[in-house]
C-alpha positions, 0 to 999 in steps of 0.5 A: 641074825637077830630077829630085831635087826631082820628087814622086812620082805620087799613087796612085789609087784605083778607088773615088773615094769609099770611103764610097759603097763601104763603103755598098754592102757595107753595103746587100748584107749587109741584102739577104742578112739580109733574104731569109735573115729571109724564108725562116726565117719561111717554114721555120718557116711551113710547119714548123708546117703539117707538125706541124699537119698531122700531130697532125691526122692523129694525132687523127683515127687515134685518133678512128678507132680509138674509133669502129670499138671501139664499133662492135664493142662493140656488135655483140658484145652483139648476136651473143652475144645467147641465150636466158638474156641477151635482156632484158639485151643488148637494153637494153644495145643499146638504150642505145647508140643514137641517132636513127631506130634508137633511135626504131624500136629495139622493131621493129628488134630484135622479130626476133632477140628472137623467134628467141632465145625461140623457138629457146632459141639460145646463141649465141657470136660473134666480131668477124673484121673491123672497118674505116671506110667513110666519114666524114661532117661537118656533117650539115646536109642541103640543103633537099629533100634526102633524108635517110637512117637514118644521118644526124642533124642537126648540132645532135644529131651532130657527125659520123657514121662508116660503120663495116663489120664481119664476124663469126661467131656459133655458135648451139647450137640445142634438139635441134639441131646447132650453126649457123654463122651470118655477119655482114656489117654496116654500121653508122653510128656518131655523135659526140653530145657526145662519147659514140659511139652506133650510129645506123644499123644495116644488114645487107650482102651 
């Protein structure tokens, strides 16, 4: 044959079949979204646990904070407790209790309300430190088991905190110099229905 009339060589192709070749990118791109969809949802997963996480932190500081007040509320009433404010104070006491220390209030206070009468004392206290000891939830106790001042069935308390507070009080005695006296004491303070009553109180060394 003439080399005029020779045509010329047909160009080849590394991919036989374009469309096969277009279906593999294709396939790729789907994997690449499809792990990029599965850690998106994975971030936003764990974002959510991070936040949750972090209000639950928040709310418990807060519910804290309520607990170690009252706890210091209600031992102001009773390290300020004199003379011209007995019968008041002791029924304010009384009112912010729950439980055995509620049941038992009379006798466990019949000592600072004989001290008081008898000694004509006016005492002035301040709170010097308050701070949680230890928090108990679901107060059910194991059957046999022992069951303590500062714990109360779940039915009553939805929790009880274990609160420690130090405190100073000057008692101005009748024909006296003025008395430093120390506090050092545990209280359990309990969640029912939503009010916070002291249900244990301990004094500590």
């Amino acid at each position: 044959m003439p080399d005029g009339e020779q045509t010329a060589p047909t160009a080849q192709t590394d991919d036989p079949d374009p469309e096969s070749h277009a279906g593999r990118i294709i396939s790729a791109y789907g994997v690449v979204s499809a792990v990029l969809g599965v850690l998106s949802v994975a971030a936003v997963f764990v974002s959510v646990i991070i936040w949750s996480a972090h209000r639950s932190d928040a709310d418990e500081r807060r519910y804290q904070s309520r607990v170690m007040q009252a706890a210091a509320d209600w031992t102001g009433l009773l390290i300020n407790m004199n003379a011209d404010n007995v019968g008041a104070s002791l029924q304010r006491l009384h009112d912010g209790t729950v439980g055995e220390l509620n049941a038992d209030f009379d006798s466990a206070m019949q000592p600072y309300r004989q001290v008081v009468q008898r000694l004509q004392s006016r005492s002035t206290g301040r709170i010097e430190a308050v701070a949680i000891e230890a928090v108990h939830h679901d107060l059910d106790l194991r059957p046999g088991a022992p069951r303590s001042t500062e714990q109360l069935p779940s039915e009553i308390a939805s929790r009880t905190d274990k609160v420690i507070l130090v405190a100073t009080s000057v008692s101005e005695n009748v024909g006296a110099k003025p008395q430093i006296v120390h506090w050092n004491l545990l209280l359990g303070v309990s969640d029912v229905g939503g009010r916070l009553l002291i249900s244990a109180l301990e004094s500590i060394r």
